[in-house]
N, C-alpha and C positions, 0 to 999 in steps of 0.2 A: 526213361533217359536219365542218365546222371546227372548228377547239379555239375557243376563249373566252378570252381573257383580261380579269381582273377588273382590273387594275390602273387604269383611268381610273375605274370608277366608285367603288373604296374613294378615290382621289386625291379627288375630289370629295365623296363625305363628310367626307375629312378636309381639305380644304379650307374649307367651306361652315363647319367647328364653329372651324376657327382665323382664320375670318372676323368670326364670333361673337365671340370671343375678344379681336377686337384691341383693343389700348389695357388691357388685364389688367396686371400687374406680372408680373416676373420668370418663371417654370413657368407660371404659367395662362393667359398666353398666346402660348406658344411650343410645348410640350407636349404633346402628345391627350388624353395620359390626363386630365389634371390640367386642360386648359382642357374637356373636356367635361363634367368634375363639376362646373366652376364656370357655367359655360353652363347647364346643367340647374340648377343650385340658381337662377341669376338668372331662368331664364323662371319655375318654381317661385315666384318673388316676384315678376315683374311679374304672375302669375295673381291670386294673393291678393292683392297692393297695389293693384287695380284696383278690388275688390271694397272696401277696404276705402277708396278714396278717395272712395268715393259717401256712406260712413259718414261720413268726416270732415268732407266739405263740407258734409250734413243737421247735423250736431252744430255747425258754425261759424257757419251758418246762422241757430241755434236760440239761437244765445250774441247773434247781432245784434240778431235782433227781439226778444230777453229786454231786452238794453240799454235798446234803442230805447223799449219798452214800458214799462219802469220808468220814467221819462222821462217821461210823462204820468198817473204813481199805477195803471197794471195791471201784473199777473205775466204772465207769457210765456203759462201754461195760460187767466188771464182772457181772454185777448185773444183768441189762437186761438180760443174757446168764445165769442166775442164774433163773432165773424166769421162761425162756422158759425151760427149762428143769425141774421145778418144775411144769410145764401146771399149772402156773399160768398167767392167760389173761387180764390183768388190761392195758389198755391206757395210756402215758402219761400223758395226761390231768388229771387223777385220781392218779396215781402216786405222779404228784408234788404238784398235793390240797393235797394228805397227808402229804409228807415233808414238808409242811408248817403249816397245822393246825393238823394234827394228828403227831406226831414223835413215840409215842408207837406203832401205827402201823406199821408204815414206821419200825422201828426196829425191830419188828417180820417178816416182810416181807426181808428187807436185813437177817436175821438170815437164812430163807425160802432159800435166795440164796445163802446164803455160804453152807448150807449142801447141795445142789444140785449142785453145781459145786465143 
């Protein structure tokens, strides 16, 4: 049987992480040791920062059609309870793209919720 050598495929692991790496400052991205700890810590934050950007856009969201809302005499909680009980089913995310670029609508729709609540 022939010998093996490993040398191409550690080259390519250690390739693949100082690929990772480029554009790091100074050891972490020239390094192995020191750009694979920073490698892993950044996938480690793009895991959590993905999760937490769905959080922030719901939360930016909640801050527009509160605005938006105040704006014709309801609270953020009025309005939303205005709408569920109008079975009207629109998202957040559609919500505050109106408060922002539509206000005639957004205005028939708070209207939508004050007769229902």
């Amino acid at each position: 049987m022939p010998r093996v050598k490993s040398s191409v495929k550690s080259r390519e692991r250690r390739k693949k992480v100082l690929k990772m790496a480029k554009g790091y400052r100074g050891g972490r991205g020239k390094l192995l040791r020191t750009a694979m700890e920073t490698v892993d810590r950044a996938h480690k934050f793009a895991y959590r920062d993905r999760k937490a950007k769905k959080r922030s856009f719901r939360s930016l969201w909640i801050v527009r059609i509160n605005a938006a809302a105040r704006q014709h005499n309801l609270s953020y909680s009025k309005f939303m309870n205005g709408l569920k009980k109008a079975n009207v089913d629109m998202d957040r995310k559609v919500l505050a793209g109106l408060a922002v670029s539509d206000r005639e609508a957004f205005a028939r729709l708070a209207q939508i919720a004050k007769e229902a609540a």
